[in-house]
Wavefront OBJ file of the C-alpha trace (Angstrom):
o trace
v 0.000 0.000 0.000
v 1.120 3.590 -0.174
v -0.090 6.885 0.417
v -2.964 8.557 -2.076
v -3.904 12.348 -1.742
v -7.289 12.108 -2.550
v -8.555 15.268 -4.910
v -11.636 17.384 -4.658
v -14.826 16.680 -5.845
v -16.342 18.651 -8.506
v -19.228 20.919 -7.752
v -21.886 18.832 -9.630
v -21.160 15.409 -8.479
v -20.858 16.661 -4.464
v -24.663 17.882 -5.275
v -25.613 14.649 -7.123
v -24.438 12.060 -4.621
v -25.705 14.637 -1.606
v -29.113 14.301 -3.390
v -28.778 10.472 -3.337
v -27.567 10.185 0.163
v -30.281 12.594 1.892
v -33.112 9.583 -0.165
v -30.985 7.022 1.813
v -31.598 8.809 4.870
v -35.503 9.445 4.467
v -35.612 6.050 4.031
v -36.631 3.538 7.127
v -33.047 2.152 8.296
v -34.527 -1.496 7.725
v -34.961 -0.400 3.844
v -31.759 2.096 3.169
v -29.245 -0.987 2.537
v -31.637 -2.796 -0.514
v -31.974 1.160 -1.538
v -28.547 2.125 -1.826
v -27.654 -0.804 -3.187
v -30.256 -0.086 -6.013
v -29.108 3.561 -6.629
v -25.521 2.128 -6.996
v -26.076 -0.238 -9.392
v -28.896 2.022 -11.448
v -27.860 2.558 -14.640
v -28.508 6.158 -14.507
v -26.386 6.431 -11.835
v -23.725 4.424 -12.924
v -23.371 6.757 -15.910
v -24.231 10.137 -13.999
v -21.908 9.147 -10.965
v -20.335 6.342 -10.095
v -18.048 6.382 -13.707
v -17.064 9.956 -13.041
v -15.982 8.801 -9.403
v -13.943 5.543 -10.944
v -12.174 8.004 -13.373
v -11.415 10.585 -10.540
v -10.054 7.697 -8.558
v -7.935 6.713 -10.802
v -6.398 10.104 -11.231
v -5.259 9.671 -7.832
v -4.123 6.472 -8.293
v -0.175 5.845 -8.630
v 1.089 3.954 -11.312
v -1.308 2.993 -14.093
v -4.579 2.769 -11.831
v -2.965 1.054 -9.285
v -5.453 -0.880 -6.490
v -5.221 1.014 -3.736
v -4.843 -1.818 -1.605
v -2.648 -4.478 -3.413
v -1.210 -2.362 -5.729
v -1.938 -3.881 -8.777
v -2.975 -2.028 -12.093
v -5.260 -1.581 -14.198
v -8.066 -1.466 -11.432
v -11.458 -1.235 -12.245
v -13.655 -1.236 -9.176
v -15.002 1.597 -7.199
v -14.807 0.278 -3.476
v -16.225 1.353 -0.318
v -13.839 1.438 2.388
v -17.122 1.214 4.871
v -19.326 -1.299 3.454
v -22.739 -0.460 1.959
v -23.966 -3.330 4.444
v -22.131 -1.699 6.986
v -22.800 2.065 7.009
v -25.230 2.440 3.675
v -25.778 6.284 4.633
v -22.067 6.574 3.320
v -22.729 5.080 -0.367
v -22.352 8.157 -1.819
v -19.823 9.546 0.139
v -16.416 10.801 -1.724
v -14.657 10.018 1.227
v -15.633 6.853 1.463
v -14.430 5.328 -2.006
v -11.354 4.085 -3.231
v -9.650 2.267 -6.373
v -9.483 -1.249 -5.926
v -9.035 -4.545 -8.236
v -11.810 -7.037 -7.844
v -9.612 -9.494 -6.344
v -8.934 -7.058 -3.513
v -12.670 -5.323 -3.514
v -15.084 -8.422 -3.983
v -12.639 -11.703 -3.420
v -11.117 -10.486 -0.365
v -12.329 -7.434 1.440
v -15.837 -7.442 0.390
v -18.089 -6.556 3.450
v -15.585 -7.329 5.962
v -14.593 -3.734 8.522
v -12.852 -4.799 11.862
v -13.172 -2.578 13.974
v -11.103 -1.845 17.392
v -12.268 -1.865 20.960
v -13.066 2.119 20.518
v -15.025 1.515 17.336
v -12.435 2.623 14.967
v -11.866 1.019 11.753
v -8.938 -1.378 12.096
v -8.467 -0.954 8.227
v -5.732 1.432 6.569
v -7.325 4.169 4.433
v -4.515 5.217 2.185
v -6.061 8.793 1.944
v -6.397 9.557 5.597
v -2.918 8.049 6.699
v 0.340 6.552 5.954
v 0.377 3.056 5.208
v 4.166 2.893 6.321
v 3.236 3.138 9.188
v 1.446 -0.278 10.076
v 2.989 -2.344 7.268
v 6.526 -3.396 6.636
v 7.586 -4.695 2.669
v 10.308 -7.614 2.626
v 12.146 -6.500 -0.420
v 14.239 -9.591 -0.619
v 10.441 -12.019 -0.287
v 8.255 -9.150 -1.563
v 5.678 -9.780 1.523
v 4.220 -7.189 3.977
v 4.427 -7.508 7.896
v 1.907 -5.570 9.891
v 3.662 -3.540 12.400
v 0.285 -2.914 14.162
v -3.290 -4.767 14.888
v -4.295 -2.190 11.799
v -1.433 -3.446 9.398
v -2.059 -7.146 10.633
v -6.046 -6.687 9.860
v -5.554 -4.981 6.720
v -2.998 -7.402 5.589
v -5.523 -10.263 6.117
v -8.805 -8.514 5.063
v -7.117 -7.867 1.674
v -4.784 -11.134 1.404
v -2.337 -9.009 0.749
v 0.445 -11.468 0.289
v -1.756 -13.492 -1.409
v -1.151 -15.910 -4.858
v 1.580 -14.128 -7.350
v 1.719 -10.573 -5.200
v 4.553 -11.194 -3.726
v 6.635 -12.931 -6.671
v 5.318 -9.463 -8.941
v 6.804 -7.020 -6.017
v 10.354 -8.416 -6.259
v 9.553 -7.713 -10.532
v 8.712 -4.607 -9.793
v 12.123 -3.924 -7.430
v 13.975 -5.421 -10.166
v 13.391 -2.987 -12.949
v 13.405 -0.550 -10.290
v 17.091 -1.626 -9.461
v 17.492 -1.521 -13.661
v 15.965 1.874 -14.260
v 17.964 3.553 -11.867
v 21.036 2.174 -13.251
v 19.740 3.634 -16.956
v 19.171 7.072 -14.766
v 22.685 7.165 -13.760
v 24.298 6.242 -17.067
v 21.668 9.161 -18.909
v 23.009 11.205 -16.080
v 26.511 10.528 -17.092
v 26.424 10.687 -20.849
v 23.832 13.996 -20.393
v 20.613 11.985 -21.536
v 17.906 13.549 -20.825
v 15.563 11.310 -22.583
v 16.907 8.129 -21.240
v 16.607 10.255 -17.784
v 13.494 10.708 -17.572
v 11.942 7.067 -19.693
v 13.719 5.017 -16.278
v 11.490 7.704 -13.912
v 8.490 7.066 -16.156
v 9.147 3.413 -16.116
v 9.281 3.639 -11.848
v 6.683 5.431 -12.045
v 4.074 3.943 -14.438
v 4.881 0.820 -13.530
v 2.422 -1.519 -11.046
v 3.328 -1.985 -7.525
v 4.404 1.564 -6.963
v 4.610 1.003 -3.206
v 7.891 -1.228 -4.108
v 9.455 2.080 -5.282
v 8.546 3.968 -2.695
v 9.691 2.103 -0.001
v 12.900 1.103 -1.264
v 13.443 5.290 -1.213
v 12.332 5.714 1.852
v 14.227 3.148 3.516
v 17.501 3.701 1.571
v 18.208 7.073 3.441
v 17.361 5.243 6.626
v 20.778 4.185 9.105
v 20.101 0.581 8.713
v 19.226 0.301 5.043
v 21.258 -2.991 4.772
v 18.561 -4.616 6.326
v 15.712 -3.847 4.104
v 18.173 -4.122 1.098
v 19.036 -7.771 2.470
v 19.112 -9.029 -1.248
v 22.009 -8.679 -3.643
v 21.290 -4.658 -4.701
v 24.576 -3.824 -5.059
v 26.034 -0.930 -3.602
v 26.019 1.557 -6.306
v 21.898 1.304 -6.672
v 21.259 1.927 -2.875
v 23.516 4.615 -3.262
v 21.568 5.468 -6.244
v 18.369 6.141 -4.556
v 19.912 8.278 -1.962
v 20.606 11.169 -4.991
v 18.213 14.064 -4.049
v 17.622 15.032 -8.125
v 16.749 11.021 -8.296
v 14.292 10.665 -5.255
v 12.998 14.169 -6.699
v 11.569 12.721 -9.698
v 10.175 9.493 -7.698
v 9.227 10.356 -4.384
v 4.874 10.546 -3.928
l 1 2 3 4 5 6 7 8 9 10 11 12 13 14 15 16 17 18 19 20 21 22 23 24 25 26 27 28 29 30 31 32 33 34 35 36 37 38 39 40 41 42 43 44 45 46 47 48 49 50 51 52 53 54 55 56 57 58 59 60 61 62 63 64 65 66 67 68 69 70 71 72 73 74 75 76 77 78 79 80 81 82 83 84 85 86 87 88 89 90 91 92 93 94 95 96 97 98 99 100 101 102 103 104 105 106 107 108 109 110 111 112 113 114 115 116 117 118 119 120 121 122 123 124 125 126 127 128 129 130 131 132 133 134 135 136 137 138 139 140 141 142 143 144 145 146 147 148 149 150 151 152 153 154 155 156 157 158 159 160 161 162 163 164 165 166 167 168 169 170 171 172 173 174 175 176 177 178 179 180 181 182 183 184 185 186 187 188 189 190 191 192 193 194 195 196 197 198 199 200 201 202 203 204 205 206 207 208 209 210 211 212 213 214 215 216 217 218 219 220 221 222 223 224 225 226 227 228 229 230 231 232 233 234 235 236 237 238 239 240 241 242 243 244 245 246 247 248 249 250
C-alpha cells in the first residue's frame, strides 16, 4: 500500500451524490441498505456518478490505476472502504471510495470492517494516513508484515500477500534496481531522454509502493537490512541522490 492524496470533488457530483444520500436517509433504516444498493447499481447512476468517481479515482491512483490496496494495475472497481452493508448512509460519500481490483474489492475485502475496541476502523485508508506506518515490505520475499493490529487486519482482510503478489513485487524492485542504473548512465552521458523514460518506467509501472519504499528506507541508518538481497552498492547509493528521489518520491 502507499499513500494517495485524494482530490476534490467537482461541484456537480458533491450535489448529485448529496441528493442520493439525503433519499438514503428518508428512508426507514430497515430499507436504506436494498436502496442504496439499487441507486448504486442504477444505470442512470452508474453513468451520472459512479463512472465519473472511478475516473477521478484513478487520477489519484499511482502507477497505471494502481489498487489502492494491493497495488496492482489496471483497477477497475469503485470500493467502499465502509461497506454499503455496513454504514449504507455513506454510499455516496467521496470520502468513502477508493480504487481497488476485484480481487482485492469483492474476493477479499468485500463486506468485511474490523473494527477496534473504541469503534475505529482497524483498516488502513490510504487517503487519511500513511500506510508505512502499520505495514513493513520484505524486499528480498516481496511480503508485507503488519507492524500494528491495523497493518495485521488490513494485511488479512485484503490477502495481501496473497497468490503471485509477492513474486510481482520483487519484478517490480527489479526494474526498479534496472531503471535507476539507466538514470545514472543518462546522467553521465547527459541523456535527458533516457533520464526521464527510467522515472516514467518507476513510475508507471504496477506496484508503486515497491518504489517507494525502497526510497524511503535507503536514506534510513540501517538500510542494509531492508536491502538484504544482492542490490549492489552503487543502486542503494543510487536512490539516496536528491535530483533522483525528486523525480520518484509521492
Amino acid at each position: 500500500m502507499i499513500r494517495v492524496q485524494r482530490i476534490e470533488l467537482p461541484r456537480q457530483l458533491v450535489a448529485h451524490a448529496a441528493e442520493l444520500t439525503e433519499r438514503v436517509t428518508k428512508a426507514e433504516p430497515e430499507e436504506r441498505y436494498d436502496l442504496a444498493r439499487g441507486l448504486w447499481n442504477h444505470t442512470t447512476q452508474r453513468r451520472k456518478l459512479v463512472t465519473p468517481l472511478r475516473r477521478l479515482l484513478g487520477q489519484m491512483a499511482h502507477g497505471n490505476r494502481c489498487c489502492m490496496y494491493c497495488c496492482d494495475d489496471l483497477s477497475t472497481d469503485v470500493d467502499h472502504f465502509e461497506p454499503l452493508a455496513v454504514n449504507p448512509l455513506r454510499t455516496f460519500d467521496w470520502l468513502n471510495h477508493l480504487l481497488a481490483c476485484t480481487t482485492c474489492n469483492s474476493h477479499h475485502k468485500g463486506e468485511r470492517f474490523p473494527l477496534d475496541n473504541s469503534g475505529e476502523p482497524l483498516l488502513i485508508d490510504p487517503t487519511r494516513e500513511d500506510p508505512y506506518e502499520h505495514l513493513y515490505l520484505g524486499l528480498e520475499n516481496g511480503e508485507y508484515t503488519g507492524l500494528t493490529d491495523k497493518g495485521r487486519a488490513t494485511l488479512d482482510v485484503c490477502g495481501l500477500n496473497r497468490d503471485e503478489l509477492p513474486d510481482a513485487r520483487r519484478g517490480a524492485r527489479d526494474v526498479v534496481c534496472m531503471c535507476v542504473s539507466t538514470w545514472q548512465r543518462g546522467r553521465e552521458k547527459g541523456n535527458e531522454r533516457n533520464m526521464a523514460v527510467a522515472v516514467r518506467t518507476i513510475r508507471e509501472q504496477p506496484f508503486a509502493d515497491v518504489a517507494q519504499f525502497m526510497l524511503r528506507q535507503a536514506v534510513l541508518p540501517k538500510a542494509r537490512v531492508a536491502f538484504a538481497f544482492d542490490l549492489g552498492d552503487e543502486t542503494l547509493d543510487l536512490l539516496r541522490v536528491p535530483e533522483l528521489r525528486a523525480a520518484l518520491l509521492v
